[in-house]
LUMZANU-196679 format. One record per residue (C-alpha): residue number from 1; residue in one letter; x, y, z. Coordinates in steps of 0.5 Angstrom, whole numbers, always signed. Example, Ala and Ser with C-alpha at 12.3 -4.5 7.8 and 13.67 -1.06 7.14 Angstrom:
<recs>
REC:1:A:+25:-9:+16
REC:2:S:+27:-2:+14
</recs>
This chain:
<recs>
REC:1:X:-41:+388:-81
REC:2:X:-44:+394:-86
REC:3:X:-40:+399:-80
REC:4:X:-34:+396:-83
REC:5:X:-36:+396:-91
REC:6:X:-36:+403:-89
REC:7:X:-30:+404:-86
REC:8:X:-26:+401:-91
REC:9:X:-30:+404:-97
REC:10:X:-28:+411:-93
REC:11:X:-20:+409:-94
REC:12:X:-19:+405:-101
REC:13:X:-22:+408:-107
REC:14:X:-23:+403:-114
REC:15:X:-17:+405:-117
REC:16:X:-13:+404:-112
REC:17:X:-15:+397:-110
REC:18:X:-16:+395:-118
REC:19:X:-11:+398:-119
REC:20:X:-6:+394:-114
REC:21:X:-8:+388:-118
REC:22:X:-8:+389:-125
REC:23:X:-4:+395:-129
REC:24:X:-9:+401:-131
REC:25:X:-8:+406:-137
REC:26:X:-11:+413:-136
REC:27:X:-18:+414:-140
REC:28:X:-21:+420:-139
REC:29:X:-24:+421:-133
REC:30:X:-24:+413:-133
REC:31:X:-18:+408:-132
REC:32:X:-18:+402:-137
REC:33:X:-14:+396:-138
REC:34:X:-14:+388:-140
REC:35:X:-20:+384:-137
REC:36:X:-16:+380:-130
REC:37:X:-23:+376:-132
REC:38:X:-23:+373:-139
REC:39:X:-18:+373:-144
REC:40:X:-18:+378:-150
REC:41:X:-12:+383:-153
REC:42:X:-15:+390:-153
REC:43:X:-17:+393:-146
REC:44:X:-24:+393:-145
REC:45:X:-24:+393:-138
REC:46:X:-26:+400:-135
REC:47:X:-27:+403:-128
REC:48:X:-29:+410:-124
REC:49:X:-27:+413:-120
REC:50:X:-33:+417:-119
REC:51:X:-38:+411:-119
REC:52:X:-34:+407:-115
REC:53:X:-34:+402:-120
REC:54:X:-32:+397:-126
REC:55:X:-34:+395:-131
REC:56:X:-33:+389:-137
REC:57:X:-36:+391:-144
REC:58:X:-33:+384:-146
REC:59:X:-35:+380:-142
REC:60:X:-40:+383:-138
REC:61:X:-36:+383:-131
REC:62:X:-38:+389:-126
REC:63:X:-38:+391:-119
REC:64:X:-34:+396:-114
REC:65:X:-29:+394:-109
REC:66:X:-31:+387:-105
REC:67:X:-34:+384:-112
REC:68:X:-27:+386:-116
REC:69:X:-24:+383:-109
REC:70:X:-28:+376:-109
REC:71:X:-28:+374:-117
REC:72:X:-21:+376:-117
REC:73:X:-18:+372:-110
REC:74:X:-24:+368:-111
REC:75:X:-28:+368:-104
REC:76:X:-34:+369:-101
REC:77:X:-36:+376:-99
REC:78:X:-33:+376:-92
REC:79:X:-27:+373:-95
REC:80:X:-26:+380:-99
REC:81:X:-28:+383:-93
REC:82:X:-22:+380:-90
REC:83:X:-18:+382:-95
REC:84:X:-19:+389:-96
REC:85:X:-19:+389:-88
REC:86:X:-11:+388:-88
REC:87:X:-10:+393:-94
REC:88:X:-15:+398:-90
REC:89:X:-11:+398:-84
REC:90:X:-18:+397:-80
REC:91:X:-20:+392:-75
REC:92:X:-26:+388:-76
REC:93:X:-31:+386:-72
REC:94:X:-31:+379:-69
REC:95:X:-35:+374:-72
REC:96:X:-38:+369:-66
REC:97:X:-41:+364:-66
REC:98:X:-48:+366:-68
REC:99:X:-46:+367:-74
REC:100:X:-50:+364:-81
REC:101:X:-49:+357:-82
REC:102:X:-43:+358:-86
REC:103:X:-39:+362:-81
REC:104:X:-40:+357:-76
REC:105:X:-36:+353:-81
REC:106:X:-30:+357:-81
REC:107:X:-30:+357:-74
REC:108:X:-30:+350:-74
REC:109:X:-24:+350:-78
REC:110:X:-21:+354:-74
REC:111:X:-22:+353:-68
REC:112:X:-19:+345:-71
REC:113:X:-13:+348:-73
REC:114:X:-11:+351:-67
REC:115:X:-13:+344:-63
REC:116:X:-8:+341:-68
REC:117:X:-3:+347:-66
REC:118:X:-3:+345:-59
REC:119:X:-3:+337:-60
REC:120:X:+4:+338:-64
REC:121:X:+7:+342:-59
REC:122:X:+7:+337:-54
REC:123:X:+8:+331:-59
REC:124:X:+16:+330:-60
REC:125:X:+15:+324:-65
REC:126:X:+12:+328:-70
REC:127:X:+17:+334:-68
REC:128:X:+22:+330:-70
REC:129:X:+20:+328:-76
REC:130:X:+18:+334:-79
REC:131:X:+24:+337:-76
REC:132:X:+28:+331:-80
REC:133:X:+25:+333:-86
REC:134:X:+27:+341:-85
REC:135:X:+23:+344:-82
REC:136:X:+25:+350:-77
REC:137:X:+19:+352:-71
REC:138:X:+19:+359:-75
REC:139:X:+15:+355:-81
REC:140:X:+11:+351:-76
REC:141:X:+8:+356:-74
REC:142:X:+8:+361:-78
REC:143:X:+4:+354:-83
REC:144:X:+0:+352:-77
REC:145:X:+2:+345:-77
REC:146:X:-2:+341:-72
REC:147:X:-2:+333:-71
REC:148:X:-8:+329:-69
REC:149:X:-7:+322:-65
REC:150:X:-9:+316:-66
REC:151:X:-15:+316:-63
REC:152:X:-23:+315:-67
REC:153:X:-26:+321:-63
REC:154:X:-21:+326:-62
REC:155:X:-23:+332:-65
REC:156:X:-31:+329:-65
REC:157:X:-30:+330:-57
REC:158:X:-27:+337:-58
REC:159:X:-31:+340:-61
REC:160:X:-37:+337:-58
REC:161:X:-34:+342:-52
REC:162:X:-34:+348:-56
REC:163:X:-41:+348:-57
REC:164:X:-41:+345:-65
REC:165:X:-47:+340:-67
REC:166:X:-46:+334:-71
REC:167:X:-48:+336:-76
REC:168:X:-42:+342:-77
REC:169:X:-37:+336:-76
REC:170:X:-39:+333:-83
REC:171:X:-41:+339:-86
REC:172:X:-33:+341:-85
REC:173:X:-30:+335:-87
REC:174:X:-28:+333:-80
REC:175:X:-32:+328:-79
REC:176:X:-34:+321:-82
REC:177:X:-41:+317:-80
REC:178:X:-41:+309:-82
REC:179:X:-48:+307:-80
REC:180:X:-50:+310:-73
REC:181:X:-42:+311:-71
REC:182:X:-39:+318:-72
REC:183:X:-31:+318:-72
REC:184:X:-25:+323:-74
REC:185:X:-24:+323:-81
REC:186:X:-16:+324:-79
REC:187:X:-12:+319:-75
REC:188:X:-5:+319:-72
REC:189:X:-3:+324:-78
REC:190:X:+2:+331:-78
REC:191:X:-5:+336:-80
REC:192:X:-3:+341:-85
REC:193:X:-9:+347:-85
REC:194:X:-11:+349:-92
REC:195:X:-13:+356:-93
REC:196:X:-17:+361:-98
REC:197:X:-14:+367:-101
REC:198:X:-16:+371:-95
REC:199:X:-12:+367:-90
REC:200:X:-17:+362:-87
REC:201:X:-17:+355:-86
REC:202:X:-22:+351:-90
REC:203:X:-19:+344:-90
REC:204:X:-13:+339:-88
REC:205:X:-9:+335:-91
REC:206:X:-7:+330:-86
REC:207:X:+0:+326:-87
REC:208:X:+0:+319:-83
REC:209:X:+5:+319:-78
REC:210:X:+6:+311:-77
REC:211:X:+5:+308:-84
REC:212:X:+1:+301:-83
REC:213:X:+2:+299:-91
REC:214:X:-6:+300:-90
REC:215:X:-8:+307:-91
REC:216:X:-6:+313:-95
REC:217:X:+1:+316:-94
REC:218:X:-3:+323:-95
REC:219:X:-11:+325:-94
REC:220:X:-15:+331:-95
REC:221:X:-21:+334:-93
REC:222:X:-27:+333:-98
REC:223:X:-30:+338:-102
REC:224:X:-35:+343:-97
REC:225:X:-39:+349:-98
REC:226:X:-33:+353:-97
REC:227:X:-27:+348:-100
REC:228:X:-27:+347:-107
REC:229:X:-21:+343:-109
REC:230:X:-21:+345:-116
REC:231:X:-20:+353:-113
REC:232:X:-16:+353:-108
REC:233:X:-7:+352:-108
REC:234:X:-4:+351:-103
REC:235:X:+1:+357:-101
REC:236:X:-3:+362:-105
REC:237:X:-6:+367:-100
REC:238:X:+1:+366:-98
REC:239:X:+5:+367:-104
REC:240:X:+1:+372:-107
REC:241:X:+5:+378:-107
REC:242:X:+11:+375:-108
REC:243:X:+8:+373:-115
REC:244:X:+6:+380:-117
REC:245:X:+13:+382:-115
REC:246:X:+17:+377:-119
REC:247:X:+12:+377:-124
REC:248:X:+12:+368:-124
REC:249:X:+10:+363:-120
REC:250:X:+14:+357:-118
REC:251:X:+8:+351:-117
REC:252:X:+11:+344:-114
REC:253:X:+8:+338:-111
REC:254:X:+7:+337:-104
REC:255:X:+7:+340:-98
REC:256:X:+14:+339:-95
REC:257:X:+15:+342:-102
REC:258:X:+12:+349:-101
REC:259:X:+15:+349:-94
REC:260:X:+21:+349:-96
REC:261:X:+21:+354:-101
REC:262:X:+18:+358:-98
REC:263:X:+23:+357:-92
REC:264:X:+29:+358:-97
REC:265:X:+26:+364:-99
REC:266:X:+22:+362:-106
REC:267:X:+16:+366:-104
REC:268:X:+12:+366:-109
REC:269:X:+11:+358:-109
REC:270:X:+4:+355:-109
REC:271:X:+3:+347:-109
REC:272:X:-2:+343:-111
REC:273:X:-3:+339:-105
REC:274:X:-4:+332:-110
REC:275:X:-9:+334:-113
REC:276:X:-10:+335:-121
REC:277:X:-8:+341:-123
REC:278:X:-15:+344:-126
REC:279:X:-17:+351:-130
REC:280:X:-18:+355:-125
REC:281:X:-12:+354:-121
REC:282:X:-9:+356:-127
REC:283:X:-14:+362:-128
REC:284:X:-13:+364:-121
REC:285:X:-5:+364:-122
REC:286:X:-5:+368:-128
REC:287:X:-9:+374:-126
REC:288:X:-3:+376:-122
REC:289:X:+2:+373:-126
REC:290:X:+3:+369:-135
REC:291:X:+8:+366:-133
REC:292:X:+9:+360:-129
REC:293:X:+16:+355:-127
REC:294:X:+13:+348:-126
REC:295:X:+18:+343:-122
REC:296:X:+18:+337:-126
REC:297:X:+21:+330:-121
REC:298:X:+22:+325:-127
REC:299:X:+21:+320:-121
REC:300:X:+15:+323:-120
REC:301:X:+9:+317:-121
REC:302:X:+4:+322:-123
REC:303:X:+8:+325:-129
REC:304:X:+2:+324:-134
REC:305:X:-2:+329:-129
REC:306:X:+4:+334:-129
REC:307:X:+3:+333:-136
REC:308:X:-4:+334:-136
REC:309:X:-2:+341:-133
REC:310:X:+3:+343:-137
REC:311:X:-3:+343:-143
REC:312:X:-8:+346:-139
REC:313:X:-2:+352:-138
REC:314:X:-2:+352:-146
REC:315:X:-9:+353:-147
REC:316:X:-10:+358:-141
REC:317:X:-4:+362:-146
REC:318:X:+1:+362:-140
REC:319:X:+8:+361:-142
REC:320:X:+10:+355:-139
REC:321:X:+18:+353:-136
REC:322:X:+20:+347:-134
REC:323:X:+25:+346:-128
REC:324:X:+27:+339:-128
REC:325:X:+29:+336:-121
REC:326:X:+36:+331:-121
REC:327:X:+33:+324:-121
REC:328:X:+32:+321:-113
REC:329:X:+30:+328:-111
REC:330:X:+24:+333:-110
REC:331:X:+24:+340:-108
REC:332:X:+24:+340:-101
REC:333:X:+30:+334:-101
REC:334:X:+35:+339:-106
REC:335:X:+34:+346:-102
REC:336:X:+35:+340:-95
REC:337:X:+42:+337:-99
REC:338:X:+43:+345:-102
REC:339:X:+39:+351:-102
REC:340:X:+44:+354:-108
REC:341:X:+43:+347:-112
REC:342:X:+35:+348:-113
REC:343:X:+36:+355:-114
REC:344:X:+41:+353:-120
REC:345:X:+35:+348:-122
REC:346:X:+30:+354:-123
REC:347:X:+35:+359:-126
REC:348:X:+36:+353:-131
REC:349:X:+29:+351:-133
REC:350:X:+27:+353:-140
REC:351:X:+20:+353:-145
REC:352:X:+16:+347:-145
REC:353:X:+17:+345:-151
REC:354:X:+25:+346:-150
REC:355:X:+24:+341:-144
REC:356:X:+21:+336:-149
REC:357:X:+25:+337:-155
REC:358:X:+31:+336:-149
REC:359:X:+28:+329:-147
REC:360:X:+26:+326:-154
REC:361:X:+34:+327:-156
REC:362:X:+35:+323:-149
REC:363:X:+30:+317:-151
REC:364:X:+34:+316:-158
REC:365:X:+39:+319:-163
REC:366:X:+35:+316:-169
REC:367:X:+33:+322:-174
REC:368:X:+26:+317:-175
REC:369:X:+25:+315:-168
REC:370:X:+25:+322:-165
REC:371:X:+20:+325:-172
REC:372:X:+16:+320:-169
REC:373:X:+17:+322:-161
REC:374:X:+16:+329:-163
REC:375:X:+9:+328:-168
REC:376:X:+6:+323:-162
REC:377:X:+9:+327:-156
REC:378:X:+11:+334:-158
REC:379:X:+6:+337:-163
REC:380:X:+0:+337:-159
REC:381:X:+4:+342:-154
REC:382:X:+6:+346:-160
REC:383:X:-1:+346:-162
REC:384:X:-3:+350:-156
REC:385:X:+2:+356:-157
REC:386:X:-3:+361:-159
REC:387:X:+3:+365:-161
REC:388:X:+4:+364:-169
REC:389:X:+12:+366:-168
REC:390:X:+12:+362:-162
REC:391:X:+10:+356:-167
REC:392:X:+15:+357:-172
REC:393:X:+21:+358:-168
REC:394:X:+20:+351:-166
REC:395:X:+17:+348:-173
REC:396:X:+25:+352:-175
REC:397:X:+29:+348:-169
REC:398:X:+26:+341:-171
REC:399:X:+27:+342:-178
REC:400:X:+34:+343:-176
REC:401:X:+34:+338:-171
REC:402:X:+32:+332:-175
REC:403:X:+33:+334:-182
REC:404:X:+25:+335:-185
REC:405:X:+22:+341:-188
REC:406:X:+19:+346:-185
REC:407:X:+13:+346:-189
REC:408:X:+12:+338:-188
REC:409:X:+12:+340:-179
REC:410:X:+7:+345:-181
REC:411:X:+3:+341:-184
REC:412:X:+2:+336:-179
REC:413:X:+2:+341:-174
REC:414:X:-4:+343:-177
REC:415:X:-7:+336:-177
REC:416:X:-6:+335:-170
REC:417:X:-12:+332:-166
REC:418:X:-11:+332:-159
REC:419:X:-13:+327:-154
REC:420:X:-16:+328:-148
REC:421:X:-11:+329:-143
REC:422:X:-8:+335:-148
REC:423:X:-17:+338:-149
REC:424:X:-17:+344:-144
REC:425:X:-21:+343:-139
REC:426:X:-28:+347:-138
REC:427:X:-29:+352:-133
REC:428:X:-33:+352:-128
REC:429:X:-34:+360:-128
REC:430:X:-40:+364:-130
REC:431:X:-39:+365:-138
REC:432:X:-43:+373:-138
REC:433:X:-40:+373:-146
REC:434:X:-44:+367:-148
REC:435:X:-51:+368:-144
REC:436:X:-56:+373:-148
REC:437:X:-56:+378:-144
REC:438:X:-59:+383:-148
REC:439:X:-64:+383:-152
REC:440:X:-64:+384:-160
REC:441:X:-66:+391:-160
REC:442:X:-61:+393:-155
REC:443:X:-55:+390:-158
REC:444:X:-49:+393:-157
REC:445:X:-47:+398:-162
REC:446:X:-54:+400:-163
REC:447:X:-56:+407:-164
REC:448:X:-63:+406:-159
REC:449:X:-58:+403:-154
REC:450:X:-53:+408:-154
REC:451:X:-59:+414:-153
REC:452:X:-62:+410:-147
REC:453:X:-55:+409:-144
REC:454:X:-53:+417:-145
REC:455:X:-60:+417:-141
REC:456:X:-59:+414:-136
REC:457:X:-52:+416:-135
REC:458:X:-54:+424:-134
REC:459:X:-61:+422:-130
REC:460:X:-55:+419:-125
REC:461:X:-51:+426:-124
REC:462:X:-51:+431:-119
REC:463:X:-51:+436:-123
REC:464:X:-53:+433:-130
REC:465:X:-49:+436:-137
REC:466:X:-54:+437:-141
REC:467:X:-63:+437:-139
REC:468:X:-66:+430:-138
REC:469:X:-72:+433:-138
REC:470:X:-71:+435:-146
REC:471:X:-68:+428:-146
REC:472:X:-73:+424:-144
REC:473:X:-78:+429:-148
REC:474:X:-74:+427:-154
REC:475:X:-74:+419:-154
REC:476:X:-82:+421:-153
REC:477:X:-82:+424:-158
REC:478:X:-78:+419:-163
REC:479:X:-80:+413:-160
REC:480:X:-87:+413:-156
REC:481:X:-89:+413:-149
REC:482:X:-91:+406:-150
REC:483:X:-84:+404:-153
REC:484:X:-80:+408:-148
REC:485:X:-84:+405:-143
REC:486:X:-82:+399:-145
REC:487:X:-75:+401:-146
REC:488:X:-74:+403:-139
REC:489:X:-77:+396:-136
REC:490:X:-72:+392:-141
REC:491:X:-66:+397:-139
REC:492:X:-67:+395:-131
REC:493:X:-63:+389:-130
REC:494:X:-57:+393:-133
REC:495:X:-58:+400:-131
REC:496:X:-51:+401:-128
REC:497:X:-47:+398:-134
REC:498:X:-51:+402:-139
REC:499:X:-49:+408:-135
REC:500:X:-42:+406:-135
REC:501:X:-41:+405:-142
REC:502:X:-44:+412:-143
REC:503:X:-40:+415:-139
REC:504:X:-34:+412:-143
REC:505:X:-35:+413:-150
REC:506:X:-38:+421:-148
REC:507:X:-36:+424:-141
REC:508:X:-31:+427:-145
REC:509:X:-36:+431:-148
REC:510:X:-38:+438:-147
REC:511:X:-45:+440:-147
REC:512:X:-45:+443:-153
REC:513:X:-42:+437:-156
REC:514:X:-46:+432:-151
REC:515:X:-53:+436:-155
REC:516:X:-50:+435:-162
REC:517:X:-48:+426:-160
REC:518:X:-56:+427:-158
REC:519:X:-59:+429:-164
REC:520:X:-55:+425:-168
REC:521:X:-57:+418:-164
REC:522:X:-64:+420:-165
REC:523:X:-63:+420:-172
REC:524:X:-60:+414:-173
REC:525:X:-65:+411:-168
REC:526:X:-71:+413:-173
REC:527:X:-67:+410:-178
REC:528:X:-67:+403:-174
REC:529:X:-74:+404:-173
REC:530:X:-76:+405:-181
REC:531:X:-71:+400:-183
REC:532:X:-74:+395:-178
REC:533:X:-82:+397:-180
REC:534:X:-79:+396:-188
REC:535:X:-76:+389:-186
REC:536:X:-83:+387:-184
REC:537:X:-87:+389:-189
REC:538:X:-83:+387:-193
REC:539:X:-85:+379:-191
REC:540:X:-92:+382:-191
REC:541:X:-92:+385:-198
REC:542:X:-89:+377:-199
REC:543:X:-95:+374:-196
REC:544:X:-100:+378:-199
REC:545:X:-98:+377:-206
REC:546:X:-97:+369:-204
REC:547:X:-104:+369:-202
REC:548:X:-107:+374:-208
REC:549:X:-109:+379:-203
REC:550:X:-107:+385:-208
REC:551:X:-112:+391:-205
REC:552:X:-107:+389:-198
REC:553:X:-101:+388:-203
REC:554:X:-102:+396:-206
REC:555:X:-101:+398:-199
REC:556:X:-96:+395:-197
REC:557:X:-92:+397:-203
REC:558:X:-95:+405:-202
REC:559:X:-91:+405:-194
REC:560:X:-85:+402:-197
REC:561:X:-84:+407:-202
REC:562:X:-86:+412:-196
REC:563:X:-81:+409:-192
REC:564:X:-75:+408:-197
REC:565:X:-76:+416:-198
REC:566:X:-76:+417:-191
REC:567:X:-70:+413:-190
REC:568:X:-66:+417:-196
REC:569:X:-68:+424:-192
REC:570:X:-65:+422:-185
REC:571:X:-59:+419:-189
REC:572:X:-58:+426:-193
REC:573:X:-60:+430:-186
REC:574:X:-54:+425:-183
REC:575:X:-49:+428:-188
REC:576:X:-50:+434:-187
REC:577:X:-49:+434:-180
REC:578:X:-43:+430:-180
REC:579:X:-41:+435:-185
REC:580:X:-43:+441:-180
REC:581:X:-42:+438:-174
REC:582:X:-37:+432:-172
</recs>
């Protein structure tokens, strides 16, 4: 493996692959841009060339090519491997069977799925359904649809011959245990695999062949160690690229949904393979692209989790268009009767908001009526627009609609509480902005941070711009060998983005220019160590007046004042020198 990690480290820089995910601006010998990882309006996301490497000052994300590939795709390293593989050109090195723990659960996927393929070829009556249903042979394998019969030990037996222990089989999700029995989890099912982003099989989702009124109409894999239901879409690995290219993404419901679509060409379609809709399928999708065209079947018996969704799409600031499916059809019905009518249906999908007001005046034509429709129904969406614009040409338009000033919806828009359907939902992934990474002392923005990262920055060059040498001898001399010590235990854990942020803010600097930032830090870590030295002693010379301790009170007051001239001569030094020097 670490022979291919070479290879493709060779042939693809970091600007490239960050690059072909997200747009970056040029920054000096840096690139920056928007961070794909948490919401925020002005770039702080930067990546080096030269390092090789990312970094987020906003929430802290970092890395090089295959952790940008793994936080963005959301997948294990192998997966990013995988990934950055097919963009490379490079063929990976197989991975057997002696493989870790979790390798041989993908291999047990696969080597399921292909199990499955053979099945359905020689199967007709499942053909022919999904035949019936539309399917061309080209989608059915390109999809790897496969079909387990109805039989309790199919895939167990399988398996078996293939080498996998019991333990693989539930661990994968393939098989069930009832006592001391063991059986296949699937039966008499048309089996859809379901991949991850990189294009690996992780789970199935099974449709029953011949309904006995017993059991469900769709059954899916558990939760594993490799899939987690609230991450993966069905169809994204897929429909990716065609995302980025006709920047939206079309989500619908079902398999035979996705499938159609994408066999009439809408490439850029996911589904959530009746599974609620949560914020990290939205995360994944809006990495790629904001907006998103929800088809809505008005038939649909999971229409309060399709709405679910909607406002989980409002909250993650996704702009949210509906398109409404003809009563009595789904996707994959419409582009069956008439590729063009599903195509006219998306062509025709509008705001969510527009959706709602549309299916309000449907309900009722009462002015009164349709008020309270819209305060109960309505507002809570409006409330999570996060464009204040956005808010006002609705507040404007329901004025207009039903007859009330503007300034009476704006005041019930601001009292909206929202129930938890409309609540965001809370997201699993590791928060860097909310844990205290830092201590106090270095704190972003602090003058000691800034010399510590410059430090750290130039003992990490080939050729050094100015000597760390007479660095290093400068911060002794400002704070103690002690202190810088400690300082340098402390700065550990985060030696490569304190670098990086150096390099940002001062790698356009010339040598000159370099030795000149440097002195003016160490001025203004001084002044933060007698500022902090005043702080304490202040508390002190507070204690020792309670206590009545005046010999030590005296004292306290004698360094204070030393420390309050001190403090005014750095500060006349520093005006001086920005005056003379910056």
């Amino acid at each position: 493996m670490s022979s291919s990690v070479e290879q493709i480290k060779e042939k693809l820089g970091i600007e490239e692959v960050v690059g072909s995910y997200i747009k970056l601006e040029r920054a000096g010998n840096n690139l920056k841009a928007r961070c794909p990882f948490h919401n925020e309006k002005t770039p702080s996301f930067f990546v080096s060339p030269d390092r090789g490497s990312y970094y987020c000052f906003g929430c802290g994300a970092k890395g090089d090519i295959f952790s940008f590939v793994e936080q963005f795709e959301s997948v294990d390293f192998v997966g990013a491997l995988k990934i950055l593989a097919d963009k490379a050109g490079i063929q990976l090195e197989k991975f057997t069977q002696k493989g870790d723990k979790k390798d041989r659960i993908y291999l047990l996927l696969e080597t399921v799925a292909l199990f499955l393929q053979n099945n359905l070829a020689s199967e007709d009556i499942p053909l022919e359904y999904l035949k019936k249903r539309g399917l061309k042979d080209k989608t059915i394998k390109d999809w790897r649809i496969g079909y387990v019969r109805d039989d309790w030990r199919t895939m167990h037996d399988h398996l078996r011959s293939k080498g996998f222990t019991e333990d693989e089989m539930l661990r994968a999700g393939i098989t069930k245990t009832e006592g001391q029995n063991t059986y296949d989890r699937f039966r008499g099912r048309i089996m859809f695999p379901i991949f991850d982003s990189a294009g690996r099989v992780v789970a199935f989702s099974g449709r029953i062949l011949h309904d006995d009124g017993k059991s469900a109409k769709y059954l899916n894999s558990p939760q594993t160690e490799v899939f987690d239901k609230s991450k993966i879409l069905y169809g994204y690995d897929r429909a990716k690229q065609s995302i980025r290219k006709f920047d939206f993404s079309i989500l619908v419901e079902g398999q035979m949904d996705i499938l159609m679509c994408h066999q009439a060409g809408f490439t850029n379609t996911v589904a959530s393979s009746g599974t609620a809709l949560t914020a990290l399928h939205l995360s994944l999708l809006k990495r790629i692209s904001n907006k998103i065209i929800m088809s809505f079947d008005s038939d649909n018996a999971g229409a309060k989790a399709a709405e679910r969704g909607w406002a989980l799409a409002l909250s993650a600031g996704m702009e949210v268009k509906i398109a409404a499916i003809p009563e009595g059809y789904d996707p994959a019905d419409l582009i069956l009767k008439d590729k063009e009518a599903f195509k006219d249906v998306l062509k025709k999908s509008v705001h969510l908001i527009d959706f709602l007001l549309g299916r309000a005046l449907k309900e009722t034509e009462d002015k009164k009526k349709l008020w309270s429709i819209i305060k109960t129904k309505i507002l809570p969406y409006m409330y999570l627009l996060e464009s204040s614009a956005e808010k006002g040409r609705y507040v404007s338009k329901i004025s207009e609609m039903i007859g009330i000033k503007e300034e009476f919806i704006w005041d019930d828009l601001k009292k909206v509480k929202l129930s938890e359907e409309f609540k965001p939902e809370a997201s699993n992934e590791e928060s860097f902005a909310d844990k205290e990474v830092l201590r106090a002392r270095l704190k972003p923005g602090s003058a000691l941070r800034s010399l510590a990262a410059m430090a750290l920055w130039l003992e990490g060059m080939e050729k050094p711009i100015i000597g760390t040498a007479a660095l290093r001898e400068k911060i002794l001399n400002t704070i103690g060998k002690e202190e810088y010590d400690a300082l340098k235990r402390e700065m550990e854990p985060m030696k490569s983005e304190l670098a990086f942020e150096a390099e940002v803010y001062y790698g356009k600097s010339g040598e000159k220019k370099l030795d000149k930032e440097m002195e003016y830090l160490i001025l203004n870590v001084t002044e933060e160590q007698f500022k902090k030295e005043l702080s304490t002693l202040l508390l002190e010379l507070k204690k020792a007046e309670g206590a009545k301790e005046s010999e030590k009170a005296i004292a306290i007051l004698t360094r204070c004042n030393e420390i309050t001239k001190k403090l005014h001569n750095i500060k006349n030094e520093k005006n001086k020198f920005l005056k003379s020097n910056l």
